[in-house]
Each structure stands twice: as C-alpha cells, then as structure tokens.
N, C-alpha and C positions, 0 to 999 in steps of 0.2 A: 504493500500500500504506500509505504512511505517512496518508492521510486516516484509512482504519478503523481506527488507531490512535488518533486523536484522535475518531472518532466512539466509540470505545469508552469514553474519556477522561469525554467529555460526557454520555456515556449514564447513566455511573455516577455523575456529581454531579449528576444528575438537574436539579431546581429549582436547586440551588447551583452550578449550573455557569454562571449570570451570570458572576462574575470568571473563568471559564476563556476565556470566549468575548470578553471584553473582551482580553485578551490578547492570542487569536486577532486579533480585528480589530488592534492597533497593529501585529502585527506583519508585518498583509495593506496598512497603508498605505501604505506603500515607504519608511515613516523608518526610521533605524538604532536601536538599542534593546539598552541594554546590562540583563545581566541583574539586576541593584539596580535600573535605571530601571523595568523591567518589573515587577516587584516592588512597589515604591513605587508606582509608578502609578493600578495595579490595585488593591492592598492585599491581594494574594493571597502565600501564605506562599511561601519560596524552595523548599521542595520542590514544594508543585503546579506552581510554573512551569517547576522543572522535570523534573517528570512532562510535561509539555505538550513543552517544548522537545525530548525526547528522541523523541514521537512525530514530529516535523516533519524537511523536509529546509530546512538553512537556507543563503543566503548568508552568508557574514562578513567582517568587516573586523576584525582585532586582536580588543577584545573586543565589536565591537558585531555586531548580530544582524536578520537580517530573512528574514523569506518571500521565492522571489525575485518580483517582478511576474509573471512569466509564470507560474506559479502560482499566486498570490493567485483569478482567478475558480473552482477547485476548493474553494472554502474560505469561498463567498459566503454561501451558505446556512448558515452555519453560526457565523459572527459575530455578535456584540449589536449589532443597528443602532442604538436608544438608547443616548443620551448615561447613566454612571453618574447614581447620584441629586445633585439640584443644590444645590451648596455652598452655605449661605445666606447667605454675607456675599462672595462670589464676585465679584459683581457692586462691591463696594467695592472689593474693591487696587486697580484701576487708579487710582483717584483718589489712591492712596498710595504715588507711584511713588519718593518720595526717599526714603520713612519705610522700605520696603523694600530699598534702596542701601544705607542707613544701618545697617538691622541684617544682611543680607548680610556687610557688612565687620564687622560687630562679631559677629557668630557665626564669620566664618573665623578670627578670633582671639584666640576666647574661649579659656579654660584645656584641655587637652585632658579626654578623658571620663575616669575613672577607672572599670574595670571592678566594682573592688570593691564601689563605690556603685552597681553598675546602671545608669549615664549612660551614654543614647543621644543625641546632639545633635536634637532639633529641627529642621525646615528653618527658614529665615529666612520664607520665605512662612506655615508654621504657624504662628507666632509671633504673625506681625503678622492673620492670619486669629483667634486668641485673642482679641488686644486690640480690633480691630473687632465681635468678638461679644457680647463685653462692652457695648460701647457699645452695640450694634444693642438689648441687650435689658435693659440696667438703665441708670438714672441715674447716671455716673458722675461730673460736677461735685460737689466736696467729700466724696464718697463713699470709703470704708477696702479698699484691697484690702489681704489677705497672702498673699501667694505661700512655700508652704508645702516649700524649695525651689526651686532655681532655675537648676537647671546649662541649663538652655534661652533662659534670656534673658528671660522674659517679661515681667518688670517693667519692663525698657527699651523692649518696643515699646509697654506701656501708656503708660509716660512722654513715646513718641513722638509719639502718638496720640491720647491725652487727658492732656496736663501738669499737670491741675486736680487728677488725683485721686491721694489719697495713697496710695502704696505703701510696701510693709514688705515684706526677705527674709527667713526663717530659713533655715539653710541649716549643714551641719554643714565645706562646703568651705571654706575656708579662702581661696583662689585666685580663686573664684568673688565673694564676699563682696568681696575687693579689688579686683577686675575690674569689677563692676557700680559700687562707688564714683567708680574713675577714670573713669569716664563722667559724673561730677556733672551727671546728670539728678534729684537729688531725691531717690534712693529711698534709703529706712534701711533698714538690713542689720543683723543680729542674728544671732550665734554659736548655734548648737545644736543637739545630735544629737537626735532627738524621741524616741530609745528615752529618752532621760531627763529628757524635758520640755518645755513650750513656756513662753520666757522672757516674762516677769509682763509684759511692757511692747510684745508681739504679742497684742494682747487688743483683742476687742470692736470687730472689722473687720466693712465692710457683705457682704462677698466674698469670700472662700476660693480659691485656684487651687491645686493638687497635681499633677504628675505622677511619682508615687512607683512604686518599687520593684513588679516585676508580680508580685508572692508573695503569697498572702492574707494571711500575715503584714506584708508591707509594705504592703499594699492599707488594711488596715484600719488599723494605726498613724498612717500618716500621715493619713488622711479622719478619726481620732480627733479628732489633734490641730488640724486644719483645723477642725473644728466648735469646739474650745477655746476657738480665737480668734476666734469668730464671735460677733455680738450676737446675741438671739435670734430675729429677723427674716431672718438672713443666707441666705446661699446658697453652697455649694461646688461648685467646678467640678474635675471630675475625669478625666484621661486615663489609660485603660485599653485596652489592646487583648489580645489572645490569639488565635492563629492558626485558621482554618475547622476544623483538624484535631484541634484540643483544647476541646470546648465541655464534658468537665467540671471545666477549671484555670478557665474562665469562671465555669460555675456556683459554684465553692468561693468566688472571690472577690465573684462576689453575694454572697453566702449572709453574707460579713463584713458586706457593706452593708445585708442587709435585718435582721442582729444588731444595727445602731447604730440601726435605726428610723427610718431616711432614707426620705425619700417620693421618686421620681422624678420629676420634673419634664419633664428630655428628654434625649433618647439622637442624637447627631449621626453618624452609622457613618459610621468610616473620614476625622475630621473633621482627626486628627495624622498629620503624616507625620512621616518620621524618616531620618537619615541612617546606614545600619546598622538592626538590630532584622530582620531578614529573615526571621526563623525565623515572627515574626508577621506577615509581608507589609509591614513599615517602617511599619505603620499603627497606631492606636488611638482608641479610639470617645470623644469626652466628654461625661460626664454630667454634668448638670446635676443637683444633691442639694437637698432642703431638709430641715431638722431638724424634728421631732415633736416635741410635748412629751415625749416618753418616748425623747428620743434622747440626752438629756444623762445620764440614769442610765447608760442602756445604753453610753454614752462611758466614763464611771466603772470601771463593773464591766467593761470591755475593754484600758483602760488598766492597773487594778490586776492581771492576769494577762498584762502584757507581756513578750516575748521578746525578747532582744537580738539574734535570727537572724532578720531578715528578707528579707536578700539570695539571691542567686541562684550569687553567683560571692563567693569570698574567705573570709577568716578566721569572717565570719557568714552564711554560707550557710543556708539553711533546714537542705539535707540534709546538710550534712557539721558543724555546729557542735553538739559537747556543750557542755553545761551546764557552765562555768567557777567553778571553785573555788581562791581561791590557796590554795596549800601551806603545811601549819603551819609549815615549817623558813624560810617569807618573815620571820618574826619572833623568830625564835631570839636570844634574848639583846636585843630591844626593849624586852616589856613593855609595848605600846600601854596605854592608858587607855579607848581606844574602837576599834571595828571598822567601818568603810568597804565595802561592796560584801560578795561573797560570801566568806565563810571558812569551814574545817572547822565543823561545828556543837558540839562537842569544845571548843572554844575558848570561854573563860567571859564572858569578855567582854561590855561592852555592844553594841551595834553598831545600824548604820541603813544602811540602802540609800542606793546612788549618787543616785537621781533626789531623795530626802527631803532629801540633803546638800547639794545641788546649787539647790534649789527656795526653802530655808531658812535661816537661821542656827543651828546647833546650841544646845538650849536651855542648857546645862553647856559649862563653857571648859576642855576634857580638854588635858592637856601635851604629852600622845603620842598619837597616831593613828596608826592604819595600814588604810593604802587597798589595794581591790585594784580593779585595771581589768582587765575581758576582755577576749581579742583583740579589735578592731576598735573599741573606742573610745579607744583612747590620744589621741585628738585634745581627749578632756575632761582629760589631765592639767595644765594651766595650770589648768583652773577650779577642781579639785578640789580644788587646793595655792591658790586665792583665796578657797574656803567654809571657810576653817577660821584660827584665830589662836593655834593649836596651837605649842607653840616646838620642835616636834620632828615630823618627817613622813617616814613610811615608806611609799614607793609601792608595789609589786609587780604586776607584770604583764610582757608582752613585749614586745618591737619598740617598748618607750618612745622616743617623739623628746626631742630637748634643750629644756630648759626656756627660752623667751623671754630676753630680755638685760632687759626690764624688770621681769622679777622676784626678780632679783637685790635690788634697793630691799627686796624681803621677805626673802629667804632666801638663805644660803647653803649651797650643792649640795654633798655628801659622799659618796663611794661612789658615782657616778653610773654607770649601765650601761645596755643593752636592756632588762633583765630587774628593775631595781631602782632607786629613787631615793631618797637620803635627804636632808631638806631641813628644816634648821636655821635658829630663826627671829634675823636679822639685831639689833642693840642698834638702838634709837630714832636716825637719822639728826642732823645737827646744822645742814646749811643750810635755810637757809626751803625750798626750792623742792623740795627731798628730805623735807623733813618733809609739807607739804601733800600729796605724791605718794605719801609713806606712808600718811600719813592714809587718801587713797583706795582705794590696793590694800589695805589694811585691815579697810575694810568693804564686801567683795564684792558682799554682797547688797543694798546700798543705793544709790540714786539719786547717779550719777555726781558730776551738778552739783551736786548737794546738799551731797555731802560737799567738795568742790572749794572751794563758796561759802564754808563754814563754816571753810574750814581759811586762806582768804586774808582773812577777816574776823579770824583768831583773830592771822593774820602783823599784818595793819592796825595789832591793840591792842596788840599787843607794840613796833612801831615809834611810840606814841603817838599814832598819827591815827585816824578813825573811816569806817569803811566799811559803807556798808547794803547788804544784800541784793540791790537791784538793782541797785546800782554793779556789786557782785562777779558777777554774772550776765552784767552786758553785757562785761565784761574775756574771761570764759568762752567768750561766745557768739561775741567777735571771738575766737577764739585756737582753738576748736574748735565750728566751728559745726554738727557732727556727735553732738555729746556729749550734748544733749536725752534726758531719760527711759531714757538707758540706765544699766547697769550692769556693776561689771566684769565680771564671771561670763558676761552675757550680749554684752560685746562682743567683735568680731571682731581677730584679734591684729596687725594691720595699725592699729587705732585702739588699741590698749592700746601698741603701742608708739611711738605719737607722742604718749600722754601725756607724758614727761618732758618732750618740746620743746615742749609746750603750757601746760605747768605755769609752764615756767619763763617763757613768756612772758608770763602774769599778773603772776608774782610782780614782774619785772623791772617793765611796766607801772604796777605799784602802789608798789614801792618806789624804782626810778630807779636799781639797781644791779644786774648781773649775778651 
C-alpha cells in the first residue's frame, strides 16, 4: 500500500520529482539517513521529504532512517539511477584533504549563528568547494576578493587555498570579525552594517562573495553593496536558494537582481549546503553576477530607497518591522543643534541620516546632537558617538549595549540606560600617549595611521627630536600591523580596543619612557 502512496507522490511532481526519487534511492541503499542528512543531500525542502517519509514503511534506529533491504526491490523502478548533476570543482577536494580538516575545526568553532542576522552555518566542504571555484575560474594570484559578510568562513578557506590573494571582510558581527582575525591568515576585517554603508577602504575588489539574508530586501542590499566594492570589470558571487515549493519568493528576488542590471553569467543548483536552513532543502544555488554599464545607477537609485528590515526573524524583520521614529519627549529639555536618524518631522531642527553621518564628517561643528538608532542597529552606537566632535551626545533608541572602555578617552557617559545615552565630551587628555589616542578617536573619518603618524611626529617636536613620516609609520606598522587604511568608524571593536596598548607602544618606543 504504502508504494501507491509514493507513486502518487511522484506522479504529482511530475518532471520535478528528480529530488523525490533521489531520496527514494538513499534510502533503498541500506545506509542509515537521518532526516537533515536527507535533506541536505538531496536539497529537497524538509516538508517534501517528509511528505515522502510518511508514504514509506521504515526501519529505524534512534533518529536514523532507512527502507528495510527486503523491501528496497519494490521501489527499483522507481529511483533516479543517475548520479544528481556533477559538482564542478568535485573532482578537486580530495587533493584538499588538510585544507578541509582545517576549516572542519574552525567552523565547529566559529561564533554560534545569530538568528536575528539570518546565519545559517555553511558546511566546511561548501566553503572550501567556494574557494576552489574561485580558482577553477578567475585568476586569483594578486587578485581583491570582498566577502560581503562572512558568518560562513569563506575568506579562510580562500586564504587556505590560495594565500596570494587578498581578502577583505565587512561584516556587521562583531564575534565573527574577531574570530577570522585570531586565525592570522591575512585577511582584513572591517566593521559595518550595509543598511548604512560600505566602509571607503572595501573598495575596488576584482570579486565580490555575499551570502546575504534570503529576503528580496536583503537579496538586493547586500548584491548592492557587493557591486560598491567592485572595480568595474569585477564579478559577484552570490548564494541564494529558496525551497521547490516557493518559486514566487524566487522570482521577487530575481526580479531585485535583474533591477541592478546584473547580466548572468552562471547559475550552479544546489552548489551551498548548509547546516540547518531545511525549510529550503539546507541548499542554495550561486550565481555568478556581472555588472552592466547601467548597473551602477540602478545600484544608486536602490541604495537611496533602502530599508533597514531586511531580515526574516528579529527586531528587523521584513514582516513584522515598522518604520522607527524616536519620540519627541527623547529630547525634552536637550535642545540638540542637529538631528541624527529618524525624528518626529515637527521637530525644527537640522538633521541628516545615519548612513550620511556615518559615511562623512559633518560639514558645521553642532554642540549638541541627538541620535536616534532603530531597533537592530544599536551595534553602530560606538561609531555614531566617533562621527561627530559634538561636546554633548544624546542617543535614543532600545536594547542600547554599553559603550566600549576605549571611548571613555572621548567621552564621559551620563544617564546611561537600554533606552538612552548621554555622552559628554571629555577636557583635552595631558599624557602623550592619551593625547595621540585622542587625536585618533577624534577624527573618525580619517585614515587610522594617518592621524597616529601625525600625532607621534607632533609628540617627536614637543620632546625636541625630529621624526619623519616613515620613521613614525614603521613604529605603527611594528605595534599594529592590522591598522593599514583603516579607520575608526570602520574598525572592528576588538582593534579599537587594542588601540590604547598600541598607542602606547609607539609612544614609549619613540620616547624611552612609559
């Protein structure tokens, strides 16, 4: 009985019923198969399979699952005897059998997923199948990749795999950005949430990687700003999937891609696996993007009407997030000079958007600011309190975390809560090594070492000796040899808080006192 259950099964996904029948066959070959492996395997969503499973009588053990053998020849004819379509770079892992070990262990103990963010972990074998694709089909010696995000690891197995080519994260995790560092394979990491930007110094890579958020809203954001950072020649690579049973969540997220004016290049089905993700069969398809001449407008005018709800799950959900306004009574008895993010429209004030404030240095030096953050980005409040030289800083939002310990050097915190920060600018510091470190968290928007240089050149003349520019660069480069082209705004708070320890090691360095 239970066959014309499953011949009914097959009947009805007609031509699509390949992955029903790939199923069928693992689970007519006498291995055990739990239901995530079957899932994953296949790349078939967890309800088809189990629609499938419920037609079948099965043996089991705990939670693994099989046809029993004496069964199996009732079910001959009715299996995919071809192999699924064949991986192209398939034929390489085995030659990459340590590079595989290696990121094995470093994805069972990479930071866990964060729901809010959409993170699904990657297998360790997808990863390192990424990185060999890469190579298989562009030049990667001296070549710019940016990994546009990175909760999967990718830029460690490129770094595994091809050490020549330079990698860049953005990344708005926090955990993740520190994690791929302590691996000192090379790759630069760079703070940023991309609803509000992509940091000046992720620019004009040969390569793009993204596996962003599966929301046409996150779809297109991030592939935005992957193009951002592409020279004009570049290429983006993109992982996408969506379950057999929703091909118009598929189509809406085309429809984002073929708005930027991206040409297809190539489509690899079912090329990402995934640990979780079941509702889509643990799979996703990556495309290969090229940009048009007409893609960079269409980048513009997509960016300029951006949402800060691209997620699926949490505070910025697509369907559950309104449009966030702080409340006039956040500023009752302030008196800002200038307005930050969204505020009542009532409110007379000057004002500018978070990503303008964040992108820029404010052209007027207002006394009083007030910021508002919506749900789910409190992670830019460090930065937001580094774009401004304000001597008075009124945050307003929710679920605010505690400001960093090295921004103290700028401010001291007043009224501090979830719901509200107030943050008063600190008197001019008086040791060299606090003034220089001033200096720097100072000028947010400007080039790390730059200001670093300038301020242990300015220490030099004050102690009567003379120090030139590439002296104070190499003191820099031994003392943080991570700090190249960045900036505070854009670094990760694991590198802003080993400034002071870095600072001082110049200073001491150049002067021979602690």
């Amino acid at each position: 009985m239970e066959r014309d259950g499953v011949e009914r099964l097959l009947t009805e996904a007609g031509a699509g019923s390949r992955r029903l029948r790939h199923a069928l066959a693992l689970l007519c070959d006498g291995q055990w198969w739990t239901l995530p492996g079957l899932v994953r395997e296949t790349a078939t969503s967890r309800r088809t399979i189990e629609a499938l499973l419920g037609e079948l009588v099965l043996e089991r053990d705990g939670d693994r699952m099989r046809v029993p053998p004496v069964d199996t020849p009732a079910y001959q004819d009715l299996i995919a005897v071809a192999p699924p379509p064949e991986d192209p770079v398939a034929h390489l892992v085995p030659h990459y059998a340590d590079a595989l070990d290696r990121l094995t262990g470093l994805v069972a103990k990479a930071p866990r997923a964060r729901h809010v963010l959409d993170h699904v972990s990657a297998t360790p074998d997808t990863v390192l199948r990424r990185a060999l694709l890469l190579g298989a089909r562009f030049w990667l010696p001296g070549a710019r990749l940016l990994c546009v995000g990175d909760h999967d690891l990718t830029s460690l197995a490129v770094k595994l795999v091809h050490p020549e080519t330079d990698v860049t994260v953005v990344d708005v995790d926090e955990r993740i950005l520190a994690y791929i560092d302590e691996q000192r394979l090379g790759v630069r990491t760079r703070w940023a949430d991309l609803r509000l930007g992509l940091p000046a110094s992720a620019r004009d890579h040969d390569l793009a990687l993204t596996d962003p958020p599966y929301t046409p809203e996150g779809i297109g954001l991030f592939v935005a700003r992957a193009v951002e950072g592409l020279r004009e020649d570049g290429r983006v690579l993109l992982a996408y999937g969506a379950s057999e049973r929703t091909p118009m969540l598929a189509f809406k997220v085309q429809q984002e891609l073929t708005e930027l004016n991206l040409a297809y290049e190539a489509i690899y089905p079912d090329f990402n696996r995934y640990f979780g993700a079941e509702a889509i069969g643990s799979a996703a398809d990556l495309y290969i993007l090229r940009p048009t001449g007409k893609t960079r407008p269409a980048v513009q005018s997509r960016l300029s009407r951006q949402s800060t709800a691209i997620y699926t799950q949490g505070p910025q959900a697509v369907e559950s997030a309104a449009p966030s306004v702080a409340p006039a009574e956040a500023i009752a008895g302030f008196e800002p000079d200038l307005l930050v993010g969204e505020w009542p429209k009532e409110l007379s004030q000057p004002r500018v958007r978070l990503s303008t404030w964040l992108a820029k240095p404010y052209a007027a030096t207002p006394s009083r600011v007030a910021v508002a953050v919506p749900p789910g980005l409190e992670a830019a409040l460090p930065r937001l309190l580094l774009a401004t030289r304000a001597e008075h800083v009124r945050v307003a939002g929710s679920a605010l975390p505690p400001l960093p310990n090295v921004l103290s050097t700028v401010y001291e915190v007043r009224n501090a809560s979830e719901t509200a920060v107030d943050a008063v600018r600190r008197p001019q510091p008086a040791g060299e090594a606090e003034t220089v470190l001033r200096r720097i968290l100072d000028n947010g928007h400007g080039k790390l070492v730059n200001t670093w240089r300038e301020g242990l050149i300015a220490v030099a003349r004050a102690q009567g000796t003379t120090l030139t520019k590439n002296e104070a660069r190499a003191l820099i480069r031994e003392a943080a040899d991570w700090s190249e082209g960045l900036t505070p705004i854009e670094a990760p708070l694991h590198r802003l808080s080993a400034l002071p320890s870095a600072v001082q090691t110049t200073v001491t360095a150049l002067t021979g006192t602690t």
